[in-house]
Every structure is written in structure tokens, then in C-alpha cells.
C-alpha positions in Angstrom: 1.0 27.9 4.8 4.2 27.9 6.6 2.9 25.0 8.6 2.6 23.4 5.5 6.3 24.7 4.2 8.1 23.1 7.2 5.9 19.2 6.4 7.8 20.5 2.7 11.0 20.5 4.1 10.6 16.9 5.9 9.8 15.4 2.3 13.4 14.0 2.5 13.6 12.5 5.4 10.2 10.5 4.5 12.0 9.4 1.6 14.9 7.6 3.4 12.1 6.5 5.6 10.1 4.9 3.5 12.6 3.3 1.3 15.1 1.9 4.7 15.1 -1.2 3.3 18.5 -3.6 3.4 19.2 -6.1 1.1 18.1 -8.8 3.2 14.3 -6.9 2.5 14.8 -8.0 -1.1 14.2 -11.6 -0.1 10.5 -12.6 -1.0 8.7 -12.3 2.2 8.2 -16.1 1.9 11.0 -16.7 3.8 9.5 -15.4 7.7 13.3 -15.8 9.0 14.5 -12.6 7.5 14.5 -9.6 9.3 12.6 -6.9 7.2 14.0 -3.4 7.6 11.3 -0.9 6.7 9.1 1.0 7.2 5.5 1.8 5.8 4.7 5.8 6.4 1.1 6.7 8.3 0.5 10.2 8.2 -2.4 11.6 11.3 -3.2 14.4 12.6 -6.2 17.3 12.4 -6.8 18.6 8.9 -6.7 17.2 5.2 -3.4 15.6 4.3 -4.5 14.7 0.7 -2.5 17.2 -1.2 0.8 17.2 1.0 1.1 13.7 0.4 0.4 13.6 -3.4 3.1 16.7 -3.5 5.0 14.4 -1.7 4.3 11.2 -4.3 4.7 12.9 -7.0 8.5 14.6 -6.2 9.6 11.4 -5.0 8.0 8.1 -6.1 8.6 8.8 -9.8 10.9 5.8 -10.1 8.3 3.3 -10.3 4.5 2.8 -10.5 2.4 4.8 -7.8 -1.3 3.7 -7.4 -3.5 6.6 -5.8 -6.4 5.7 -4.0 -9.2 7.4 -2.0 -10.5 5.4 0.8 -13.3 7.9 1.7 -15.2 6.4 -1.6 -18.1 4.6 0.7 -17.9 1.8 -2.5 -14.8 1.4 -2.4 -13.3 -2.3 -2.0 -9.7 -4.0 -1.3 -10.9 -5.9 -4.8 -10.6 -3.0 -6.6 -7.7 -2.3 -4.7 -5.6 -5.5 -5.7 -6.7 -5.2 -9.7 -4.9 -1.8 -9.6 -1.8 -3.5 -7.8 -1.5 -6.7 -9.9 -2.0 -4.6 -13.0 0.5 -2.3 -12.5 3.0 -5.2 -11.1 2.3 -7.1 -14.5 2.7 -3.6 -16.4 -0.4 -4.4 -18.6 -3.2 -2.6 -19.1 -5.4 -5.6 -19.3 -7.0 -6.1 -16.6 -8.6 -9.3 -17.4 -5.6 -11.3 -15.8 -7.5 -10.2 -12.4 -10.8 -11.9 -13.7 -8.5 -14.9 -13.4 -8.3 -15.3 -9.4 -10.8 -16.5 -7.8 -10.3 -15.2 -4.6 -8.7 -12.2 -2.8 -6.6 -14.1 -0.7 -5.5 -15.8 -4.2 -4.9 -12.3 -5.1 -2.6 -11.2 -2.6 -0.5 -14.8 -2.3 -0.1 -14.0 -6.2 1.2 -10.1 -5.5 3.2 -11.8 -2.8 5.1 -14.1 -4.5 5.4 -12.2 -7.7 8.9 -11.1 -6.9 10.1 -14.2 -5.9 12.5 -16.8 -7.9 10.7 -19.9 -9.0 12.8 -22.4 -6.9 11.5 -20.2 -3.6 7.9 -20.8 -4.6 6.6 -23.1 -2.3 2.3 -23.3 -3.6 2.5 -25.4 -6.8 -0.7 -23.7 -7.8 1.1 -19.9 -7.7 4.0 -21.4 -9.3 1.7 -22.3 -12.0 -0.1 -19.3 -12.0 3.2 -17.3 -12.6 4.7 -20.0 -14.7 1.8 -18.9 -16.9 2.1 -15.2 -17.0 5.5 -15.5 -17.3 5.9 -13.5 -20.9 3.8 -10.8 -18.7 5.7 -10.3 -15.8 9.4 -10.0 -17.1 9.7 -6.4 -16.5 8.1 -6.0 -13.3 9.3 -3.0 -11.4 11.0 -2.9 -8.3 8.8 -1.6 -6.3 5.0 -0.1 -6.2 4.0 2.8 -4.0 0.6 2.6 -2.7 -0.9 5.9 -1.5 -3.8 5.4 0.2 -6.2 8.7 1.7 -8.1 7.8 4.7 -6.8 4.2 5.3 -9.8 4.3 7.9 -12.1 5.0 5.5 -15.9 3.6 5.7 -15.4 1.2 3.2 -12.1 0.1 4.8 -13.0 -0.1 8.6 -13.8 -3.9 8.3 -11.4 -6.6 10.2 -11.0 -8.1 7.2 -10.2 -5.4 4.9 -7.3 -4.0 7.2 -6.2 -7.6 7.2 -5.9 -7.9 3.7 -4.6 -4.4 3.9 -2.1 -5.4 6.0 -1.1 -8.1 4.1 -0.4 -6.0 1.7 1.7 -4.1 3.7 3.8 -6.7 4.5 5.4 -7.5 1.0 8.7 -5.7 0.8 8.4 -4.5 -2.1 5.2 -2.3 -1.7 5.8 0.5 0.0 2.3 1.9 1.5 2.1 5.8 2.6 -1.6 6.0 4.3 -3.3 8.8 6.6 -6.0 8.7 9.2 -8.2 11.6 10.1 -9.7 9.6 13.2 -7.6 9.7 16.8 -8.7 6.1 17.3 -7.5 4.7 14.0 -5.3 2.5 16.0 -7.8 0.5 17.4 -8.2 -0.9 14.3 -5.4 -3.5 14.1 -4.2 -6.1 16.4 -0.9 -6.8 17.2 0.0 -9.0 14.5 -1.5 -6.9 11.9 0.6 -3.4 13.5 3.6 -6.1 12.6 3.0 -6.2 8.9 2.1 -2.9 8.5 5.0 -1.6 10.1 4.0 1.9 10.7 6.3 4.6 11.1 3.6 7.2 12.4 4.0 10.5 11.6 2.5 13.6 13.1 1.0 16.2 10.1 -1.4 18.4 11.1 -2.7 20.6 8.8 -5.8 22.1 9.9 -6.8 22.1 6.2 -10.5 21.6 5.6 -11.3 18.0 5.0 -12.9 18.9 1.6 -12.7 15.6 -0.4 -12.7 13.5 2.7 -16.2 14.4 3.8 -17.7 14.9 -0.1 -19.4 11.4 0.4 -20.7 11.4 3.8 -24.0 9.9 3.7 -23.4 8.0 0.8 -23.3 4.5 0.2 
């Protein structure tokens, strides 16, 4: 526990961690000559990190929406993912709006975009898309925090998923705390994709039985 007491006491630092972020980070992330200045927070190290981090969520990402998710569910997919994100952005509890995209990649260029001014919006087909959710999205927060268990997760190991995920990632105005239980986990993403996600890694161990993480082994 006093392990435990002293990850506690580094709660504030995370905080300026995760939300370092100048006002040039503001700007939609449409425009690639910006420099972004943040970071995204990737807790690893032996033992479960579940309940540290939701302690840590829930003391300091009160100020705007925070989407939980478990990414040892073995059924788990970036879909469902994105309808919780584009939900929450658009503050409705609807969730028909995400029967509307067609694709996940449609998805995310919506949830990147959704912050931006109409003049910077470059796809006519987004700026139609927004254009007609417009009485939906007028009080979209500032910011969503995504806390994501097991970012390695079975269901989340894919190429593709971790690009998507690191999409995700990239919008400066999602701010994505993740752990790893695996020592390899950063085999997972190529250079490009360790770019978006801009990990600040940060060393937690535990030694907390991986209750919750290992509940579905097996399962699929």
C-alpha cells in the first residue's frame, strides 16, 4: 500500500502532464504545421493498474466527459469505441447519430474535425456532415479523456486497431491515459504511429493481482 501511496502522490504531476498543452494545440489538428505540445499518459509496469488510474480519473478529469473502457473484453471493438467518443463529443444520448457513418475512418475524420471552425474544414463531405448536426454539437466540451485498461488488449492487438487508436490519439483535444501489462507492448506501433500517440511512459508497478485483466482469458 505504500507503494501505491507514493503513485498517489504523483497524481499532480500526471495532471500537468497530461494537460501540457499550449495554445497553439488548440488549432484543429488539420493543420500538420503546428507544433502539438502534449502529451498522452501510458501507464506499464507488473501488477493491475485499473484502480490507481480510475482514482486518478476520477480526482482529476471531472471537468469534462471521461469515457472508461476495458480493453481486456476479448469482444471488444474500436467501433464501439468511437460510438462512445462521438456521443459524448455531441453530448447526446442518442446514439443513432453513429448509425449514420459508414465507416470508421469516416468516424474518426468526423471526431477530428469536430472542433474545428467551418472555414478550416477542408472535406466538403465532413463539412456537411457537421453542417448538419450543427443544433447537436454547440456545446461540445473542451476536451474528452479516454481511459483505456489494457491498450494491448486481445481485441486491440490488431495493426489496424492501434492505428485507429492512434489516430485517436492524435486529436488535441482527446487526452488518452492507457496501460500495458505486456513488456513488449511497444512492438506494437511503428514510428509514425508512436508520433500520434505521443506517449509519455510512465513506470507503475503495482504488483496488484491482475483480477479483471485476466477474468476473460479463454474467451472470445
Amino acid at each position: 500500500e505504500a507503494l501505491v501511496e507514493n503513485y498517489r502522490d504523483q497524481f499532480a504531476q500526471w495532471w500537468c502532464q497530461l494537460r501540457y498543452v499550449t495554445s497553439l494545440c488548440l488549432t484543429p489538428v488539420i493543420d500538420p504545421t503546428i507544433v502539438q505540445i502534449w502529451f498522452n499518459l501510458l501507464f506499464y509496469g507488473l501488477g493491475s493498474k485499473k484502480q490507481l488510474l480510475e482514482d486518478f480519473a476520477k480526482i482529476y478529469c471531472k471537468d469534462n466527459p471521461l469515457i472508461v473502457v476495458n480493453g481486456y473484453f476479448p469482444n471488444l471493438t474500436v467501433k464501439a469505441i468511437l460510438n462512445a467518443l462521438v456521443t459524448k463529443a455531441l453530448n447526446v444520448s442518442d446514439a443513432s447519430v453513429n448509425a449514420q457513418f459508414k465507416s470508421v475512418h469516416e468516424q474518426i475524420e468526423y471526431l477530428q474535425h469536430i472542433w474545428a471552425k467551418h472555414e478550416q474544414i477542408r472535406s466538403p463531405r465532413v463539412k456537411q456532415r457537421l453542417h448538419k448536426h450543427a443544433q447537436m454539437y454547440h456545446d461540445v466540451p473542451d476536451r474528452i479523456y479516454l481511459l483505456l485498461h489494457n491498450i494491448d488488449g486481445p481485441a486491440l492487438r490488431a495493426p489496424r486497431a492501434q492505428e485507429w487508436l492512434s489516430l485517436l490519439a492524435h486529436i488535441p483535444q482527446l487526452h488518452v491515459l492507457a496501460s500495458t501489462d505486456h513488456v513488449n507492448a511497444a512492438l506494437l506501433w511503428d514510428t509514425r504511429q508512436l508520433e500520434h500517440f505521443n506517449w509519455l511512459w510512465l513506470h507503475v508497478p503495482t504488483y496488484a493481482r491482475l483480477s479483471s485483466e485476466t477474468s476473460y482469458e479463454g474467451q472470445s
